[in-house]
N, C-alpha and C positions, 0 to 999 in steps of 0.2 A: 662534529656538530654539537652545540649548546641544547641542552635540556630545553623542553615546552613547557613555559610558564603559564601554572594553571591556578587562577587567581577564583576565591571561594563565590559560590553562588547564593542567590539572594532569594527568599520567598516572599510570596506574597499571603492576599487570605482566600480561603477555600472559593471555587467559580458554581454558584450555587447550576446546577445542570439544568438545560434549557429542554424545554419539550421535544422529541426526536421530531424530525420532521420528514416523511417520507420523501422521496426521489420525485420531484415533478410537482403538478398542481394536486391539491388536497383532496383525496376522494375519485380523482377523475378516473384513475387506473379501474379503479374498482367497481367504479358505475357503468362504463363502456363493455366491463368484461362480462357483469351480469346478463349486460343484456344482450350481448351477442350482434343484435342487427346492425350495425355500426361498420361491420367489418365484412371484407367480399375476399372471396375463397381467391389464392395466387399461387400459380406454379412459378418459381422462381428459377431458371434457365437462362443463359446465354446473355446475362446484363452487369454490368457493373453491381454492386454493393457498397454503401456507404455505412460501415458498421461504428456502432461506438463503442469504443475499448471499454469503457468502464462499466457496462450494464453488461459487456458480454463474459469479463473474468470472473464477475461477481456469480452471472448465474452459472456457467462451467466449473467454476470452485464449487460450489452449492451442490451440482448434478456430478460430482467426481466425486466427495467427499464422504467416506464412510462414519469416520468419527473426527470431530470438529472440539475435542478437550485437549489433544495431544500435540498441537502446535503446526497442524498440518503435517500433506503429504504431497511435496509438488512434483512426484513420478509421474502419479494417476491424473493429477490435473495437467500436464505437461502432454500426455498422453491423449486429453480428453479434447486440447486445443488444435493437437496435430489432426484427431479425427476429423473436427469438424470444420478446418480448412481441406481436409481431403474429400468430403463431400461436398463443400466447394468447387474445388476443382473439378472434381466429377459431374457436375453440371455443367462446367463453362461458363460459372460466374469468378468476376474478377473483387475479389475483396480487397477494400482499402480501410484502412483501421486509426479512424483517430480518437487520442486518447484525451482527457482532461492534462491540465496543466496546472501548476500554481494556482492562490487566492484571485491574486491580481492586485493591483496597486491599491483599488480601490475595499477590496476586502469586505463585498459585500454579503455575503453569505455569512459570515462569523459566526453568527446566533444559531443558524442553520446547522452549524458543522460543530457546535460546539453543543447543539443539540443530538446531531447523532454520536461525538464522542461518549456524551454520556449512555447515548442507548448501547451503543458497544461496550460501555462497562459494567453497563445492565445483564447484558446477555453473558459478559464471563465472567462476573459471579454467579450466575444460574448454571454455567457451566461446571464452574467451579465445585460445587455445591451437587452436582449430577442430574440437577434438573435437565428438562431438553433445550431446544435453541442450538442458532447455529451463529458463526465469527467466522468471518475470514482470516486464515491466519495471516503472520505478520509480512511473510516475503512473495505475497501472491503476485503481484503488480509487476516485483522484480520479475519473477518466472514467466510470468507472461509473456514481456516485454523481450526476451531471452529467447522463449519459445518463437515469437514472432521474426527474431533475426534467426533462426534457425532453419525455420519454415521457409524465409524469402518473401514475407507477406508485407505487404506497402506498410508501413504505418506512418504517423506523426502526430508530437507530442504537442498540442496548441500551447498557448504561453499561459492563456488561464482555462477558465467554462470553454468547454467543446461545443457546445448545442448548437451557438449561432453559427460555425464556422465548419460545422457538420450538416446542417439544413444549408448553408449556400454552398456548398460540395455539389450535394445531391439533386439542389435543382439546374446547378451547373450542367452537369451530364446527365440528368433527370432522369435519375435511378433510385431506388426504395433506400429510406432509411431502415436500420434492425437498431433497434435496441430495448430497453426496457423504462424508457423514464416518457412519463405520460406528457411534459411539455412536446413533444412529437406529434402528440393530437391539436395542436394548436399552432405551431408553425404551417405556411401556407406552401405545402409540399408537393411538386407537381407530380411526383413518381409514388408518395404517401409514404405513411409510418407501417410498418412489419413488427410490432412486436415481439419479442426472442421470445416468448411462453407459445407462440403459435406456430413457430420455426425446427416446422421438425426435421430437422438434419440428418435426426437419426432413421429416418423409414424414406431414405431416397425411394420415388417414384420411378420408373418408365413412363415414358411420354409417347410413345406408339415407334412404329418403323421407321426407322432412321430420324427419331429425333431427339436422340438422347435421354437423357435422364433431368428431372427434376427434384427441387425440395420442395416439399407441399408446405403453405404458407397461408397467411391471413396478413389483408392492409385494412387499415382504417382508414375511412373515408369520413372525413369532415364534412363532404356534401351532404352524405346522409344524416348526420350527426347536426347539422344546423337542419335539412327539414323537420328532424325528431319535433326542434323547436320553434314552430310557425313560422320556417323560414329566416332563421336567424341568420341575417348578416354573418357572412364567415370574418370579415375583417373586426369584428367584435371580441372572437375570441382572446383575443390578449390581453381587453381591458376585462372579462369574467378570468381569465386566470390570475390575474395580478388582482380583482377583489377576493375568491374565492382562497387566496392564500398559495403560493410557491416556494421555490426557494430562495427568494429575495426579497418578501412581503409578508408579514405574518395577517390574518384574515382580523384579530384583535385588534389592529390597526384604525379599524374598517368600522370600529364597532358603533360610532356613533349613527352612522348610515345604518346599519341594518335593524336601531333599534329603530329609528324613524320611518324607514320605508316599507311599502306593505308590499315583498314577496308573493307575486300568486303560488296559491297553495298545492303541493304538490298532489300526482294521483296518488288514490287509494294503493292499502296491499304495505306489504312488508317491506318491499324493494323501495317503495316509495316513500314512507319514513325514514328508513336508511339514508335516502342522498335527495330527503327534504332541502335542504339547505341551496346544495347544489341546483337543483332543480328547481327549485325558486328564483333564484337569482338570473339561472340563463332564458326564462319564460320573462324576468322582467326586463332583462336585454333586449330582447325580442322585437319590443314596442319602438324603437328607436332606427332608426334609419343608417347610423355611422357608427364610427366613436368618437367621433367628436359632442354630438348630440349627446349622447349617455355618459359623457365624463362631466358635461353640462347638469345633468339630472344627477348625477351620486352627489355635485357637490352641492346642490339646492337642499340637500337634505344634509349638510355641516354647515357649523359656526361661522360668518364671516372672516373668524379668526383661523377657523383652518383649513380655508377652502386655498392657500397658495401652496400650502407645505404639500396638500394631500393633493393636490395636482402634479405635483412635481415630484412625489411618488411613483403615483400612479402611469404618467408618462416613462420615465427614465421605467421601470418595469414592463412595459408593452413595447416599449424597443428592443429588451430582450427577447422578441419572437420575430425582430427581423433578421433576416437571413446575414450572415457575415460578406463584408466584400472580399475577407480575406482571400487572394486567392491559394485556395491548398492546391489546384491542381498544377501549381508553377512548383510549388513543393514536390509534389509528385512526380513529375516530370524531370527539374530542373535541381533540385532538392535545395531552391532558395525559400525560405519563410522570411514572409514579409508581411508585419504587423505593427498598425499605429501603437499600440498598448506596451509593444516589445522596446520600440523606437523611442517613447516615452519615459520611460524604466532606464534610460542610457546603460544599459549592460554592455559591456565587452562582447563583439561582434562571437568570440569565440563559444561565451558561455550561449549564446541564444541559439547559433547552432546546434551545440551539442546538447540542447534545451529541445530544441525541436526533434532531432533523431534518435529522443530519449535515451540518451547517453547522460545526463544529468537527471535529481530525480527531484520531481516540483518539491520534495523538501528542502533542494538546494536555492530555488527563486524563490521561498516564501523565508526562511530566514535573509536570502540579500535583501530583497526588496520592503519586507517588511518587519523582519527581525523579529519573527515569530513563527514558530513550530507548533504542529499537533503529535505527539506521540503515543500510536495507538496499543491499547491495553489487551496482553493476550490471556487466556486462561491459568492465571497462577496464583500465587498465595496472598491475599489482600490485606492480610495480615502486615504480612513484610511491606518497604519500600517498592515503588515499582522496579520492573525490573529493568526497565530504561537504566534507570538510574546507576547502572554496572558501563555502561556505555557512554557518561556523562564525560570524561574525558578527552573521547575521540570528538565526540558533538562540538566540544569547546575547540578543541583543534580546528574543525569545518569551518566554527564560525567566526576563530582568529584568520582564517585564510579569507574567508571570503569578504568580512570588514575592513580588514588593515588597510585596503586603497580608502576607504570614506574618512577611515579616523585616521590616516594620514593627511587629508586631504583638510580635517577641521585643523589639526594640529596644527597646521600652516597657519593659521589666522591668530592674529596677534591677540596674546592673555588666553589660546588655551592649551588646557595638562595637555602635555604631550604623554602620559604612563596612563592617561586613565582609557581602560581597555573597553569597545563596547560589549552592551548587555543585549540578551537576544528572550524574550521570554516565550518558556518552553508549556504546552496544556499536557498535561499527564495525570495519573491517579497518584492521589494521596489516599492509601487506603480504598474506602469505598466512594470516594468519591473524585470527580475533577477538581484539575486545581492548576494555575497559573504559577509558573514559578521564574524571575529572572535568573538569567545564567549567564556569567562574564564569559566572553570569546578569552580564549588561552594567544598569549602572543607567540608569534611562531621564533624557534633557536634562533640563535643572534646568528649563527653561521648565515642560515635560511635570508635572514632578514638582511644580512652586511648588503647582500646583491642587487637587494632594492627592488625586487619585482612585487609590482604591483596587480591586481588580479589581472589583469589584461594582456601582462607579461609571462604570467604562470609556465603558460605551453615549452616558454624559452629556458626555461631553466633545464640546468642540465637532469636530465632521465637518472643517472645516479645517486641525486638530491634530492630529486621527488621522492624516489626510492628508500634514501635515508628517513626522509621526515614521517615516511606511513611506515615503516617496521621500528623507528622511537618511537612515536606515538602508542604502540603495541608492545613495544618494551622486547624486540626478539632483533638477530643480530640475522644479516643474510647469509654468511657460514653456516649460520644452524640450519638454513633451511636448504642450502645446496643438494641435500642427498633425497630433498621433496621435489615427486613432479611437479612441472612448475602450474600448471591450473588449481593444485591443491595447497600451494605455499601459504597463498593469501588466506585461506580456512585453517589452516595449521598454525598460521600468526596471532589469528583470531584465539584461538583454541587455547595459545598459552598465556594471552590477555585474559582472558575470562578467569580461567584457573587460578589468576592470583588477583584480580578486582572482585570477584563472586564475594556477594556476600547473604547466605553463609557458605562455608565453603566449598569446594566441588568434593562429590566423592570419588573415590579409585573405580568405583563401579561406576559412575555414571560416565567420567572420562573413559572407561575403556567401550563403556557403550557407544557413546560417539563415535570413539574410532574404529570400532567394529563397520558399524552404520555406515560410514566413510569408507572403506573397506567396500562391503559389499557394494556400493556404488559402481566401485569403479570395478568392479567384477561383472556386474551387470553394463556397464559398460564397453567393456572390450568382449563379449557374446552376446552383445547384440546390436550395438553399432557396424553397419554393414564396411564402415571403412578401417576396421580395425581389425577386423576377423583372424587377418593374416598373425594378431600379437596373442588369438587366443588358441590355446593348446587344450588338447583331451581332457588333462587335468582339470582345467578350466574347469571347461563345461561341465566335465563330472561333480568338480565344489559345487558349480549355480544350480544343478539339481537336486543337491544334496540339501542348498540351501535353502530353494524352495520349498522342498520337503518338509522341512523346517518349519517355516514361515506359517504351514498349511496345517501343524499339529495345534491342538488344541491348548493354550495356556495353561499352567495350573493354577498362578496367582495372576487374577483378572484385576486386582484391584487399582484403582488410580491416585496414586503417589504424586499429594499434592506440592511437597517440596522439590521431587523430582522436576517433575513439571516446570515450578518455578525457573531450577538452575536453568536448563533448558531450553527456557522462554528469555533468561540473561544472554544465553551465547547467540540464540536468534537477535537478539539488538545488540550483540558487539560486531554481527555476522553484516546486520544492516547498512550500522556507521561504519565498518569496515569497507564496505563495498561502497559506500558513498565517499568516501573520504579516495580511496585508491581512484574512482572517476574523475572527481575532482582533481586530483592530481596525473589526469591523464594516463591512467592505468599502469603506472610502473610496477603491475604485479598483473599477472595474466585475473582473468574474473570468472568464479567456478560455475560447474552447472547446477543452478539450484537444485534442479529436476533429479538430477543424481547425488546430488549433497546430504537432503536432508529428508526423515521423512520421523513424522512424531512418532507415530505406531509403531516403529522397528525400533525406536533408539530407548522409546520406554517399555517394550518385552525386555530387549536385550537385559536393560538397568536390571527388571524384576526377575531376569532368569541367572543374570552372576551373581546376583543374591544368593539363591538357591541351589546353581546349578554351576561352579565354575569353569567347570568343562564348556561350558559356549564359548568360554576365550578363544578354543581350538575350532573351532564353527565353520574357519576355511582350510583348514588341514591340507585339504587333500591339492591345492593349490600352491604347490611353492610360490608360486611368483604374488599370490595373497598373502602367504605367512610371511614372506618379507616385506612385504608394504604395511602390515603390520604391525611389526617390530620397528620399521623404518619411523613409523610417525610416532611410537611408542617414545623413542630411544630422544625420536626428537625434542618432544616435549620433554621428555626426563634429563637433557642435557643443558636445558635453559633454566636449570633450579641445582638447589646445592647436592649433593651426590646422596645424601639419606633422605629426598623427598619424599620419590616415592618408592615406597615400603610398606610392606604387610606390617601394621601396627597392636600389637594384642591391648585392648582397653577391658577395664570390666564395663558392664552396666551402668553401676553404681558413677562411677568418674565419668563415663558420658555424662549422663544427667545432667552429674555439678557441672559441668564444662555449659551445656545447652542454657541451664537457669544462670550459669554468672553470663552466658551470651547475652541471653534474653533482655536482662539487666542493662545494657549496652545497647540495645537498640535504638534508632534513634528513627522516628514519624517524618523529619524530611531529610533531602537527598544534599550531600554536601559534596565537595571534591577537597582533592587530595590539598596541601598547606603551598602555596604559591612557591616554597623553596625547595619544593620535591619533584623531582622529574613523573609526570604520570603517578602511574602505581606504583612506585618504585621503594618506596617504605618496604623494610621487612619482605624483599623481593620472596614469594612463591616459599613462604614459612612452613604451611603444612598444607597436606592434602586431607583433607578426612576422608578416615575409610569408615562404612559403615558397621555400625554390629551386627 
């Protein structure tokens, strides 16, 4: 097979960062919870549930997570998701779980999300720095989604926004929505909103004699919620959330209206300052009989020049609170998804499938369809390039795979380049800030490409070709990895991608942390997966104690090693496009368990204790069948480089130094790829390892 042609990327100028904007309508969360009367006590028991995937990972990573610097832990959250579908169960409610999808064609959120990008870069240099704040780290979604095929729990991945297609679920089978995003309070829900902060999972109830058990709950009742205000027309709400500002309207929009109408003023008291605004505005709802009426009145108070735009705003936004016709429950049943928006998109029947049973990840529909990516910022050195940017290779590969049918498709047309490759632009940090950058899609090997498959063709190709194109893309030969279980191949692929793209370079300690890390996994794995028991021996068990033990002592050096961190936060984004790229190609590498892969807080003790303590190499000793898996992934990596890689290196001091200041020298503020006549990273293949002093 011919090398992947990886032609250089292009930048743009900094994306000055847009005001974060919370989940939902502006303030409403906040005003409903103060006040409590809004919401009537619910035992949840014996009903369907319509939960939304992404309000419920977000808050279980948050309620699982001990330290939120170190790149995550997805055991404890893996853990955390299993719990609380088993108090599910334990009630005899049935949970169906849909998740967000894609932009969507029309990419209206942008400002939105390119405002919480930047609050996410806010929060990890506050992290970074050891201020407090919390981040999702970067592979939660994956592990979720993982978790959730594990578990056996319904899901489906919509093609864009969930909400509308999660509110026509639930009034389908008129059962409660859970989630956490305040547009819930304004959808017209027959079974209501539950929000997850009320959902206590964890204090199952008893329900008396023979009736089981319950989770104690709270729903919001928009009936009560419109008498708060003299009988507020409920069909109103959507035109106060689309003025009051959401995730598709900014309220500054609005501003001409709000300086000319005269709000009644809210009540006295602290509370009532606080969500003045708000409360102004749904008292002056109030007065009006419809919405049609009161979209009448907001525009008597604009320009005649902007009374069509700001209508057809304000509409196309109040349609987002109508319920989707989607049917998901033909998905659920029949596991067909069938969606105008999908059918529009003319994607390959195959990719929308594996679109919907999240087997593709909406960052694969937001570069086809709109050739644009966000790439989120974990707690690392912002000093440095981001750390995407170690992963800008594979990304190029993704997005030669997933273009070639469009820009074969233009090429066809008389007078145009047939070589010019397209460009996909990526949102990432530059430094401390967002920043837009174009990146040219890589063409895929001429072998790859002789056979003419076009995306829709992919499936067809032969499994030993897919196979080829995701271990060249990582620069690793499948011999080397034969003596690797095969669920760990694709992380061990990963592992030696990283090790020779990192930049700066990986240490000896930080690599044998990883594989340590990796290691214990699957130790923890086989004593205490109940269908594996039979491959776990005495020895076993005695290491996992041993290990524990371990785990449980007191650190000596607590400190947070911010370069550490960085490498670390590299190999989680080769780990990402690793596993996106192997989907896309229809898995020709088994896909590992995040949950046991990877956990930040072990893999950075470990780094800081072969610092100090090299005796932790030996950490599973007492486990033959660990000291050769061990060695096994040890030997692996050290087989895919020249025979004096890796080696104990004696440096002084002094020569680091000069070595780090002529680095430093060499830096460069943006992200570039390797020279179009170079396979990958294949320059100066896996040179040195730095060990540390």
């Amino acid at each position: 097979m011919g090398g992947v042609r990886l032609p250089r990327s292009r930048a743009s100028g900094s994306v000055a960062p847009a005001a974060a904007v919370a989940m939902g309508v502006q303030g409403l969360a906040g005003f409903v919870e103060e006040r409590g009367v809004f919401f009537s006590e619910l035992r949840v028991r014996d009903t369907k549930l319509v939960i939304d995937g992404s309000s419920l990972y977000h808050q279980l990573c948050f309620a699982s997570a001990v330290d939120f610097r170190r790149g995550g832990d997805y055991g404890p959250f893996a853990a955390a998701v299993r719990d609380f579908f088993g108090s599910l169960r334990a009630c005899r409610v049935a949970a169906f779980v849909v998740l967000d999808g894609g932009r969507g064609a029309g990419d209206r959120k942008l400002p939105t999300l390119r405002g919480r990008a930047a609050e996410r870069l806010r929060a990890a240099r506050g992290l970074a720095r050891g201020d407090g704040g919390r981040l999702v780290p970067l592979l939660t979604r994956e592990a979720f989604v993982q978790a959730l095929g594990r578990l056996g729990v319904p899901f489906v991945q919509c093609f864009a926004e969930a909400d509308r297609e999660i509110a026509g679920l639930a009034n389908r089978w008129g059962c409660p929505v859970l989630s956490l995003d305040s547009d819930f309070c304004v959808f017209d829900l027959a079974a209501g909103y539950c929000p997850l902060t009320h959902f206590q999972w964890r204090s199952v109830g008893a329900a008396g004699a023979g009736q089981g058990c319950y989770v104690p709950a709270r729903c919001f009742s928009a009936e009560k919620f419109c008498r708060h205000f003299s009988h507020l027309n409920k069909s109103l709400l959507p035109l106060f959330a689309a003025m009051n500002g959401n995730d598709y309207i900014d309220r500054a929009a609005l501003e001409a209206f709000f300086s000319k109408a005269r709000l009644p003023a809210a009540r006295a008291g602290g509370k009532g300052r606080k969500y003045a605004h708000l409360q102004g505005l749904l008292n002056w709802l109030s007065q009006f009989a419809g919405p049609t009426e009161a979209l009448d009145g907001v525009l008597k108070c604009l320009g005649k020049h902007q009374r069509d735009k700001m209508r057809a705003l304000l509409c196309t936004s109040m349609e987002d609170y109508t319920p989707s016709d989607v049917n998901l429950e033909d998905f659920f049943q029949k596991g067909t998804y069938e969606c105008e928006a999908a059918r529009k998109a003319d994607l390959p029947q195959w990719v929308l499938e594996a679109l919907a049973k999240g087997k593709l990840a909406p960052f694969i529909s937001d570069a086809l369809i709109l050739r644009s990516t966000f790439l989120h910022v974990q707690v690392e050195n912002m000093q440095r390039p981001s750390a995407h940017s170690t992963a800008l290779p594979i990304r190029q590969v993704i997005y030669g795979l997933l273009l070639r049918a469009s820009q074969s498709t233009e090429a066809a047309s008389p007078g145009k380049q047939t070589d010019e490759l397209p460009l996909v632009c990526e949102f990432d940090r530059l430094q401390k800030t967002l920043k837009k950058t174009f990146v040219q899609a890589a063409s895929p090997p001429t072998d790859f490409c002789d056979h003419h498959f076009p995306l829709d063709k992919l499936m067809e190709v032969p499994m030993s070709c897919r196979q080829m194109l995701l271990l060249e893309t990582l620069g690793v030969k499948m011999s080397f990895l034969e003596s690797i279980p095969s669920h760990l191949q694709l992380p061990v692929a990963v592992t030696c991608y990283w090790i020779f793209c990192s930049e700066p370079k990986v240490t000896l300690h930080q690599l044998k942390a990883l594989l340590l890390m990796i290691v214990s996994g699957e130790l923890h794995r086989i004593t205490n997966d109940p269908d594996l028991t039979v491959l776990c021996t005495e020895d076993d068990s005695i290491s996992y104690n041993q290990f524990l033990k371990w785990k449980e002592k007191k650190l000596q050096n607590e400190d947070f090693d911010l370069d550490a961190a960085h490498s670390f936060c590299q190999w989680q984004c080769c780990l990402q496009m690793g596993l996106y790229l192997n989907q896309l190609l229809c898995t020709p590498l088994s896909e590992p368990d995040l949950s046991r892969l990877y956990s930040g807080t072990l893999v950075h003790r470990l780094y800081q204790e072969l610092k100090s303590t090299p005796s932790v190499e030996n950490l599973f000793s007492l486990s033959p069948k660990m000291i050769q898996l061990y060695q096994v992934l040890l030997n692996t990596v050290e087989s895919t480089v020249s025979p004096d890689f890796i080696q104990k290196m004696t440096k002084t001091k002094s020569e680091s130094c000069k070595k780090k200041k002529a680095s430093n020298k060499k830096k460069k503020a943006i992200r570039c790829a390797v020279p179009e006549t170079q396979h990958l990273c294949n320059v100066n293949r896996f040179a040195s390892l730095r060990v540390d002093d």
